[in-house]
N, C-alpha and C positions, 0 to 999 in steps of 0.2 A: 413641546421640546423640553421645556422645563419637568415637568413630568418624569419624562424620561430620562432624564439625566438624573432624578431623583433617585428613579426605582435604580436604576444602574450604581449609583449609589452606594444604594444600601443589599444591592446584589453584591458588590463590592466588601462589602463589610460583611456581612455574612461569611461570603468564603476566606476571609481574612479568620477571623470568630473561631472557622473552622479548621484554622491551622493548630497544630501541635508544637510545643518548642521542646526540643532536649539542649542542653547546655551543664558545661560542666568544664575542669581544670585540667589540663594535662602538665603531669612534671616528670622530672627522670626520676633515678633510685636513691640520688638526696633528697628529695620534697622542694628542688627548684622547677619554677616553670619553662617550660620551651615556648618560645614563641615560634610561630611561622610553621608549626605544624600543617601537613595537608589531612583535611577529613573531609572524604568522600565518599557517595552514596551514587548509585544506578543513576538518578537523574540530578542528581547535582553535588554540590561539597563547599566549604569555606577555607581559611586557615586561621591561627588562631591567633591572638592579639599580641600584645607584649607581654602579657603579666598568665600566658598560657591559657585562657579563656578561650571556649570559642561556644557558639551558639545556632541552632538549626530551625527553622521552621518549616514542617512537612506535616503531611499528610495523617490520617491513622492509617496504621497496616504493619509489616513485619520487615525490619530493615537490617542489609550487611553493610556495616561501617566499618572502615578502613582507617586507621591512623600512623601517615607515614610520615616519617623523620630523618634529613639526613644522618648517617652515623648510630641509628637507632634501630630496632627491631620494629617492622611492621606489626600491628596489631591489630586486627579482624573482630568486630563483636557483632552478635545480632542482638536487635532490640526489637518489642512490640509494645505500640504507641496507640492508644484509645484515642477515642476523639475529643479533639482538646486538651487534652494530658500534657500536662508538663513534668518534663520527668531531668535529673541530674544524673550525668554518669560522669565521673571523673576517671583519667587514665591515668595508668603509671607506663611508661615507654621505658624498658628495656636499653642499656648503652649493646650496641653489637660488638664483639669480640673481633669478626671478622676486619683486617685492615683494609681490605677492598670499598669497605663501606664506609671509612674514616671520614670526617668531613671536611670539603679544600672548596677555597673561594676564589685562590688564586687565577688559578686557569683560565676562567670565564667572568669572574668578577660577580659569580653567584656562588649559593651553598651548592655541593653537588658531590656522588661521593667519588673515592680516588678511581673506581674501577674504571668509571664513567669519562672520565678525562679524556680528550684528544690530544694532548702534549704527555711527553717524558717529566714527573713529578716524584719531588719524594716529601717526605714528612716529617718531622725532626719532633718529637715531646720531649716535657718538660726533663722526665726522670733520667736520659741521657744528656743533660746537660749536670747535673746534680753528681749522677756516679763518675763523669770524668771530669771533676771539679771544675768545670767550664768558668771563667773569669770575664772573656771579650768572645762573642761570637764566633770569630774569621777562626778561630781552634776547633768550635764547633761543626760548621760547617765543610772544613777538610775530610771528615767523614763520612759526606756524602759521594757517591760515585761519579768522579769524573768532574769533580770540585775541587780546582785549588787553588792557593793565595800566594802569589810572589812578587814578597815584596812591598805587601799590602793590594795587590793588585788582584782584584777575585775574577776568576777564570773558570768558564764551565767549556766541557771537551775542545779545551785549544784553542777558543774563540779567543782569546785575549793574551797579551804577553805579560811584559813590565813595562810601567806607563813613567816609573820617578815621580809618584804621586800627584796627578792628574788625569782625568779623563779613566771613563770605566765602560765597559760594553755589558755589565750586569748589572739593574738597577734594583738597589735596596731599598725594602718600603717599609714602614712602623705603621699598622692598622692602616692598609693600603693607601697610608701619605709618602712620597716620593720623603727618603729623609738622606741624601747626600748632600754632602759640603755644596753649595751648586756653582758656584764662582768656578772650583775648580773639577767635581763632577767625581767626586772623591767620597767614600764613607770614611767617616772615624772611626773605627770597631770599638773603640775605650768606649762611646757611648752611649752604646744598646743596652738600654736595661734587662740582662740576662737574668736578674732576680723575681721581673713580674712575666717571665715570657710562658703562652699558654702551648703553642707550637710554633713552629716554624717553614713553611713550604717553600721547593725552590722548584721552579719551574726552568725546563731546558729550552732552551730553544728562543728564536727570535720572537721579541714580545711588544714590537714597536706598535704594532695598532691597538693595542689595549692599552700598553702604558708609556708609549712616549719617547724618544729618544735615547736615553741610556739604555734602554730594555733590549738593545739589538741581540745581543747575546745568553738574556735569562732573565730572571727575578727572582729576588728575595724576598717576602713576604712574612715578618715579624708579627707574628698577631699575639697581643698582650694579655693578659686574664680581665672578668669580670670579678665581679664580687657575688658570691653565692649564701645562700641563707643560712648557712652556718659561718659564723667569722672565722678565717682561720691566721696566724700569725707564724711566721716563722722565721728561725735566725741559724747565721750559716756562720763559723768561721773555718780558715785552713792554714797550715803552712806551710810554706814547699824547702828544701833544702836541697839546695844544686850541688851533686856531685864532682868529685874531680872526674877532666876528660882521661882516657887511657894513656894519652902522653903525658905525662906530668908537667914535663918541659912546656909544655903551653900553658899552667898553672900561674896565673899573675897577682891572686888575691894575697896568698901567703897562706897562714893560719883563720884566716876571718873567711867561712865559707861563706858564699851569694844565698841569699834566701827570698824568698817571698810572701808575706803576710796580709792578711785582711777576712775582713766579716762583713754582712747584708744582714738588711732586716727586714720584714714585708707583714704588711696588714691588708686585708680586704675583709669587707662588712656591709652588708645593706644597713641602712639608716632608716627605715620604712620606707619611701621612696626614692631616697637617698644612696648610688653606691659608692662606695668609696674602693680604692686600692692604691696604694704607697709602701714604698720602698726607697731603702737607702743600701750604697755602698761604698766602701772603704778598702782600700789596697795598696800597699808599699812592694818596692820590689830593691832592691840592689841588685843586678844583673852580672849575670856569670860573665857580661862582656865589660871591660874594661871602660872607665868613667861615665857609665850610664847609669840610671837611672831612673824610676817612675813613683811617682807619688799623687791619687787620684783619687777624686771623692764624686759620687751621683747620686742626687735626689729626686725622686720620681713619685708626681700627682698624679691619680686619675679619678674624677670624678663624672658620675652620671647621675640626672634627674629625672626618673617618668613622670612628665608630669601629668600623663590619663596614659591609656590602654595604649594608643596611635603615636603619642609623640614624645619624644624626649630629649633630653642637652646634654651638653658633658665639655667637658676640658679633659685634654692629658697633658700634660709637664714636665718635662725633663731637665733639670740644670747639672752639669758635669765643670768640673776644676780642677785644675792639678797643675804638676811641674814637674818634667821628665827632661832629661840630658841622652843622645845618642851620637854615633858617629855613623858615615854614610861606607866607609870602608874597613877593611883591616888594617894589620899594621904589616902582613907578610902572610907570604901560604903555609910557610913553614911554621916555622917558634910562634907565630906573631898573629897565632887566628882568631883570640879571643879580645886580641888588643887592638887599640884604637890609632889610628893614623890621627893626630891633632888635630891635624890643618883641616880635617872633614867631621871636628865636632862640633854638635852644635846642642844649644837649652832652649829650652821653651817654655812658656805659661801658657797655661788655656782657659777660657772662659767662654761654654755654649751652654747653650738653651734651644728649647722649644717650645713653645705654646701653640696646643691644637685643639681652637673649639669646634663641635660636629652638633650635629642637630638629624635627628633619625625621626621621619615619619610615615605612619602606613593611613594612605586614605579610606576612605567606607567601601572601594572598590578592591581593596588589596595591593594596589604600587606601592613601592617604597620608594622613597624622596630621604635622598640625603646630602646634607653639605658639610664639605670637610675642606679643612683650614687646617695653614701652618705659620706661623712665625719662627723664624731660626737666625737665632745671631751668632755670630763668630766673630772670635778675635782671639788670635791665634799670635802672643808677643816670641820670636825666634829670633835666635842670632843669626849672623850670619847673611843679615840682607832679606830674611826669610818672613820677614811680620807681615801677617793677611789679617784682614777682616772684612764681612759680608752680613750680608741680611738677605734674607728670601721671605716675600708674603707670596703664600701660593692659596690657591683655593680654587675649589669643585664642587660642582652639581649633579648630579647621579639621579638618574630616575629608573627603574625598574618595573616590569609591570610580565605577568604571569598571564599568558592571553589564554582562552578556553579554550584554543583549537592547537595549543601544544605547545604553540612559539614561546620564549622567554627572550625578551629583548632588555639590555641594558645602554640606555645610551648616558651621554653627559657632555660638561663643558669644562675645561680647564682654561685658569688664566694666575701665571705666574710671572714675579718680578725678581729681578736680582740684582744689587747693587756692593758691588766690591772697589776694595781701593787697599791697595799692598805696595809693600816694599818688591812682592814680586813681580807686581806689573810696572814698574820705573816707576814709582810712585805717583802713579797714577788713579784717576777715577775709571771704572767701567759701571755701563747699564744693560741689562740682560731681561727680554723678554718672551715667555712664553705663551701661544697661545694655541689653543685645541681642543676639537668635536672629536668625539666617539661615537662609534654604535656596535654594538656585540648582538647578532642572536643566535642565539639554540631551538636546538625542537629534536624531541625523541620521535621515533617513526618506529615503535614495535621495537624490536630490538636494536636498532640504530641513530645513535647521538651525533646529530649534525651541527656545527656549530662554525659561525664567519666573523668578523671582524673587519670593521672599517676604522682609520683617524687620517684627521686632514690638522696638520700641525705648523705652524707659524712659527721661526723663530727670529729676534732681532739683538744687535750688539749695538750700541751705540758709545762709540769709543772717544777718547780726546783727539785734537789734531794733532798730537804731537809727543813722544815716546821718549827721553834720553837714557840712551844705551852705550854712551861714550864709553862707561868704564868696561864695557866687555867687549875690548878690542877692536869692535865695530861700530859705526854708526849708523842707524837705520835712517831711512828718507821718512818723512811725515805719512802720516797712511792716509790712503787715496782717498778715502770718505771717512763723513764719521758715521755711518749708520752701516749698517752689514745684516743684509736679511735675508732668508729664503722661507718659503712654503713647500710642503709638498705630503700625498697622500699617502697612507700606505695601507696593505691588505693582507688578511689570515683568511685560512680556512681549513677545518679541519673534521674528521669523522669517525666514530668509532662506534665497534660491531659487536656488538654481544654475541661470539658464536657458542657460549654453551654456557652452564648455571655460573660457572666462576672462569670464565674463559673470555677475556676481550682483546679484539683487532683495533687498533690503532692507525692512524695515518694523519701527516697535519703538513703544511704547506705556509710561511709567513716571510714577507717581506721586513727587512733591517734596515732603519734607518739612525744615523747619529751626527747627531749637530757639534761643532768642534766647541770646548769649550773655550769661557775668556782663557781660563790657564794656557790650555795647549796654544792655544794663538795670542798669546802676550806673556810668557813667562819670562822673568828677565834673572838667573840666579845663578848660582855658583853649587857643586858639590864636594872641591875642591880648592886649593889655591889659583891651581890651572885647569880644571875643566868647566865649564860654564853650561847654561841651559841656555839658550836665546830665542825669543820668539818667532813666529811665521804667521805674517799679518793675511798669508795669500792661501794660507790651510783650506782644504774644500772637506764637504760634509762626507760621511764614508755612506755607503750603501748596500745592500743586498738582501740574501734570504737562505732561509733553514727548512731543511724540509728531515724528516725521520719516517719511519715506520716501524710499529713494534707491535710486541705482543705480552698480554700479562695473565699470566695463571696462577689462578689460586691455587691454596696449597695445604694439605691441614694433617698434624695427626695426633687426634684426640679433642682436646682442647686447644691446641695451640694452632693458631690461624697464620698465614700469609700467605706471599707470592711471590712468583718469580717472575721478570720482567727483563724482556731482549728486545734490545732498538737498534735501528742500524739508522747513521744517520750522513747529509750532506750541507757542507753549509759555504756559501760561497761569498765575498767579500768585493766590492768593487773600491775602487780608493781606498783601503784600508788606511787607516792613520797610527804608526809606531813613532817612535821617536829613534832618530838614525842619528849617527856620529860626522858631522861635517870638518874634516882636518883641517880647512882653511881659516876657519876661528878657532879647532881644535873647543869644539863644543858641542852638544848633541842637542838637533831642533825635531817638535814633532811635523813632520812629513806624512804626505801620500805616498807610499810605498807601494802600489799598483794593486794588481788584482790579486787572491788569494784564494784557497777550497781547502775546508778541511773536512775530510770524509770521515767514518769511522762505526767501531760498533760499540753496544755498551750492556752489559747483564748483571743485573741487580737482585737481589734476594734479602726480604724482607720478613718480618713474623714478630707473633706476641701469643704467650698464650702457656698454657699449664698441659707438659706433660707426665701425667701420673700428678705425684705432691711436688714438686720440681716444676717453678717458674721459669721460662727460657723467652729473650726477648733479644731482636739480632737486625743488623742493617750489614750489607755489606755488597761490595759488587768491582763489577772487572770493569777499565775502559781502556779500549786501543783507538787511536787517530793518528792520520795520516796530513798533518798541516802542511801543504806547498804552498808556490809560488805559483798562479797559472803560466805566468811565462816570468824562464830564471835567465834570465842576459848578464851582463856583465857590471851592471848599476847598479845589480840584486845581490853580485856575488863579493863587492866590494866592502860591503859592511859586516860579513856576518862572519864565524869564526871557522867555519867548516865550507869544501869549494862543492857540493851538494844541496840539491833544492830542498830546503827546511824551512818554517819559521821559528821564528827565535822563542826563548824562553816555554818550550812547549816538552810534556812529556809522552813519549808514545803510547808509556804502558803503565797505566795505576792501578794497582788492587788494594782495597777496603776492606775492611773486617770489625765490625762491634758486638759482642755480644757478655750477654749477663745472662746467669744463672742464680736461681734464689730457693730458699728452704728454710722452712722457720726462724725467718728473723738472719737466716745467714745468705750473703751474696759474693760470688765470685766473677768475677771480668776479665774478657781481653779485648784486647786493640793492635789492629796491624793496619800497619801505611808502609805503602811501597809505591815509590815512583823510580820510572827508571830513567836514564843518565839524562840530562837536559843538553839536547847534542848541537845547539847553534847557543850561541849566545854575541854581544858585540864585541867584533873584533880588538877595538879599542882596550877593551876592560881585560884581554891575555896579553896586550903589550905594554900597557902606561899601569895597572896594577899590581903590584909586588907579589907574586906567587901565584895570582889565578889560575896560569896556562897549568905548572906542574902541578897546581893542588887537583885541576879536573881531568887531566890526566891520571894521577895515583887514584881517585875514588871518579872511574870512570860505567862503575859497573852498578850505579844506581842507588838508593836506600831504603833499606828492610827496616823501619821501626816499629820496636813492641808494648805494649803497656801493659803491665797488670796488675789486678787492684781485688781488693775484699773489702766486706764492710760487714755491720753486725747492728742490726737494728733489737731496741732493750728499751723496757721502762713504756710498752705503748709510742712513747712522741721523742726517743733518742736513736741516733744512727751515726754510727764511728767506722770512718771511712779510711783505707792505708791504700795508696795510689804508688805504684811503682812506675815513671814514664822514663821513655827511651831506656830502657831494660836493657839492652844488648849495648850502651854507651857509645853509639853511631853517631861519628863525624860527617855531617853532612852540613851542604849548602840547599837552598832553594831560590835564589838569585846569587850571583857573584861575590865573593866574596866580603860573606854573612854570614857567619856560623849559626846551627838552631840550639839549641840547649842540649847538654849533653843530660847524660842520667838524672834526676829527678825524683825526691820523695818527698810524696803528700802527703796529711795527717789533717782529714776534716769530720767536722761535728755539724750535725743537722739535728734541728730541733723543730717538731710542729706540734702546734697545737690551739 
């Protein structure tokens, strides 16, 4: 037996002896490497490491190699391999032009490209943040189709109203970490660092088995820059100068026009295996509206360590500061729209942070293992009764694994803390727990992307025994417990059909789920003298699901690539959670406002790309929905401002438009935003608010805003940018009365190098 184990052996070694190895670098058209390349051959393939390496050992004979990339151009070589030959072949991979093949993780929580997707998705780069001097995100993302923000409140096709900052049905990510306020379930927009952002993806649609609770409605997915083998620096400033409105009579400043200023500055650098990437920014504003104000500063870490081929660390950082003054209404609909009702102003300090260490590893089998962490403090000093602060430690475990027989499966664990304590909870303590398993898989089948989703998610409050609420009129009784918990599972599933070379069929099906937050069910505050916020300890979780079906065609001519893409979608609401006006405290609590469906369709058209010498690059798209009530009785029809089944703060019809044209160093832009009238709102706010009723009566017919802008790029690394916004000087509202900026000139300078 020994023997034979011998010769076996060294029969073993032999054919080992006998192998060939090819190895060698793949990088794109800078000289950086790709990692997670797939290279594959007839009887088998690897992917490539971090540092773009990858390695084969086969046979002698004559082979067709494949290297595909998402977002990249496939590349096919043959090679012929002698016996024992070790032979180097390094690639260079092509970036693709085409958008269809752009690269999005969002959707499935892998690389994969946009064509591929089973969800309604759009894409947002850098360089349309830069040409319409973007500042805070919530600006940017308005010109996505069927995206809008009222009120601070972000809203994908109707799914969301105005919440009075708390509670959100679209959950914001930075490098797929959950980054809302979580106490109140709120984004900050002041503190996205728009300086190091690489894109942007927002997915429609309910997202609760991938990502969790706030996700019922969409996702925002913030993905940051790396640092790339050429260091590059850059620095930005601008200044806006707010126009007078066309009524002069609402002019309150005098001779001192409203303006807004500030500059950024960003570095990224490998260190040999060291990356680095930072940014800072700075912004003052005096505001066209009467005694406000914003003065705001952000500095942003990120650092990553390979420390071999398989595993590496990193930190990202964020700290934001400032002091800003606003008021919560007008002073009148008439004279009085840019001016401040006193009694509803209030100042603020801010001081937040993040600290997020992650840890990225691929084993000798190709999984990736990843854990991702957050720290996030707030403390938010406001007048007015209004001082919060919170901390959330969250963190997650992410395993990935690329099976041979097609499947890609990502599963993981979440488990987050939240601990707040405000002037707006009665100055009270709260404790907030989550926890949750995932599992997502995919699998191509020939032309067809199948892809499912499961989470089973845990949430807990654990509250003090006891609330004082004397000063707002009311006294509430102790709450019934101090712990408040539910479980419960929920499930996607979705598929999409390649029926022809740039032509896919769509179809996706997901369950919504959303947990109330502490805000909504303990907020204790005022927005007025006389109206108040009060809490609802007996709030239940809202529930339901989204389903769509669409189609997207590519689209090309010449050089310039996109597509166009038509969804029709339904989405239905069980317990929905709004905030309703109760006369008998004469206060507004968030409530279950019953069942809901909001139907609708949505067509979007996209592209990039050079026709003839003329760069042409364009987002833009239509969305109509149909928001009701599934059943409108008389409990439904008491709150809202119109005796027709609506939901509130919804618009039926928005169309979008971006587009830039470019030619030696010279660029021309527009931008149009149109929503039309917001036909329900609270009945409350056209009686007890001075001018509401007749202001949305006279501007009853919706708003056409226009922007446009040139720039003239000189010198290699200078670019002088002249932004015209709201062009047509359009008085509008997008919650109750709130005027948005009238006319506006920009004047920015961009420097890289």
């Amino acid at each position: 037996m020994r023997y034979l184990l011998l010769l076996g052996c060294l029969a073993f070694s032999a054919m080992i002896s006998a192998q060939s190895i090819l190895s060698g670098k793949i990088t794109d058209q800078k000289g950086d490497p790709l990692p997670g390349v797939t290279v594959v051959f007839p009887e088998g393939g690897t992917i490539s490491d971090m540092e773009g390496n990858y390695i084969l050992s086969l046979k002698e004979g004559t082979y067709r190699i494949d290297f595909s990339y998402v977002g990249f151009e496939t590349k096919t070589v043959r090679i012929d391999l002698g016996k024992n030959e070790q032979k180097t072949l390094d690639i260079l991979l092509l970036e693709s032009q085409n958008l269809l093949d752009q690269l999005t993780v969002t959707s499935g929580r892998y690389e994969k490209p946009l064509g591929q997707v089973t969800v309604s998705m759009d894409v947002l780069k850098t360089d349309l943040i830069e040409r319409n001097n973007t500042q805070t995100i919530d600006n940017l993302l308005q010109k996505v189709p069927g995206f809008s923000i009222i009120g601070g409140q972000a809203n994908i096709r109707g799914g969301s109203g105005f919440s009075y900052g708390t509670g959100t049905r679209v959950l914001i990510l930075v490098d797929d970490i959950p980054a809302l306020q979580s106490d109140a379930g709120y984004p900050n927009w002041n503190d996205f660092q728009v300086e190091t952002i690489e894109q942007i993806e927002v997915v429609k649609g309910a997202s609760s088995a991938l990502y969790g609770s706030a996700a019922m409605n969409g996702v925002v997915n913030i993905r940051t820059a790396y640092a790339k083998d050429k260091p590059l620096t850059t620095f930005s400033t601008f200044y806006t100068s707010y126009r007078d409105p066309k009524d002069k009579e609402q002019v309150w400043y005098g001779n001192r026009q409203p303006f807004e200023t500030g500059l950024s500055i960003t570095h990224r650098q490998k260190f040999n295996k060291l990356d680095l990437v930072a940014g800072t920014n700075f912004r003052t504003q005096n505001s066209f509206l009467e005694s406000t104000y914003d003065s705001t500063g952000r500095v942003t870490v990120g650092l990553r360590y390979r420390i071999n081929n398989r595993l590496s660390v990193g930190v990202n950082s964020n700290l934001n500061f400032g002091k800003s003054s606003s008021f919560y209404y007008w002073l009148d609909g008439d004279k009085g729209v840019f001016k401040a009702t006193q009694s509803t102003l209030f100042t603020s300090r801010k001081l937040r942070y993040t600290v997020d260490p992650f840890v990225t590893y691929f084993d000798k089998a190709g999984n990736q293992h990843k854990l991702l962490s957050r720290i996030y403090q707030v403390d938010n000093k406001v007048t007015a009764g209004n001082q919060n602060a919170s901390i959330l430690m969250y963190g997650e475990y992410q395993f990935q694994r690329n099976w041979n027989n097609g499947w890609i499966s990502t599963a993981g664990a979440v488990a987050s803390r939240t601990y707040g304590n405000a002037e707006l909870y009665g100055d009270t303590s709260f404790v907030a727990y989550n926890l949750a398993a995932y599992l997502q898989l995919e699998k191509k089948i020939g032309r067809l992307n199948i892809s499912a989703g499961a989470r089973y998610e845990n949430n807990t409050i654990h509250t003090p025994t006891y609330i004082p609420l004397s000063k707002f009129r009311t006294r509430f009784d102790t709450i019934p417990t101090r712990k408040i918990e539910e479980s419960r599972p929920v499930f996607r599933f979705g598929a999409n059909y390649q029926l022809g070379k740039y032509t896919f069929l769509r179809a996706s099906v997901g369950q919504a789920y959303r947990f109330p937050t502490i805000a909504e069910k303990f907020i204790t505050t005022q927005f007025s003298s006389a109206i108040f916020i009060i809490p609802n300890t007996k709030l239940r979780s809202e529930t339901g699901w989204s389903s769509e079906i669409g189609i997207k065609q590519g689209v090309g001519l010449g050089n310039w690539k996109g597509y166009v893409d038509v969804a029709a979608f339904l989405t239905e609401y069980n317990d929905m959670m709004e905030f309703v006006f109760i006369p008998q405290y004469f206060a507004f609590q968030s409530q279950n406002i019953g069942n809901t469906r909001i139907s609708g369709i949505e067509a979007t058209i996209a592209g990039q790309g050079k026709i003839g010498n003329v760069s042409l690059s364009m987002l833009g798209g239509y969305t109509y929905i149909d928001p009701r009530y599934r059943i409108f009785g008389p409990q439904e029809r008491k709150d809202i401002s119109v005796d027709y089944n609506i939901l509130k703060y919804r618009f039926r019809n928005s169309l979008k438009v971006d587009a830039e044209a470019g030619w030696k160093g010279l660029g021309v832009g527009y931008s149009l935003n149109y929503n039309s009238n917001i036909e329900a709102i609270d009945k409350v706010f056209e009686t007890q608010i001075p001018g509401v009723k007749s202001f949305r009566e006279k501007y009853n017919k919706g708003a056409l805003v226009m922007d446009f802008r040139a720039s003239y790029s000189f010198l290699k690394y200078y670019k002088l940018s002249f932004l015209l916004k709201n062009a047509a000087n359009v008085l509008y509202t997008l919650r109750p009365a709130m005027p948005e900026a009238p006319r506006n000139v920009n004047v920015r300078l961009d420097i890289k190098f």
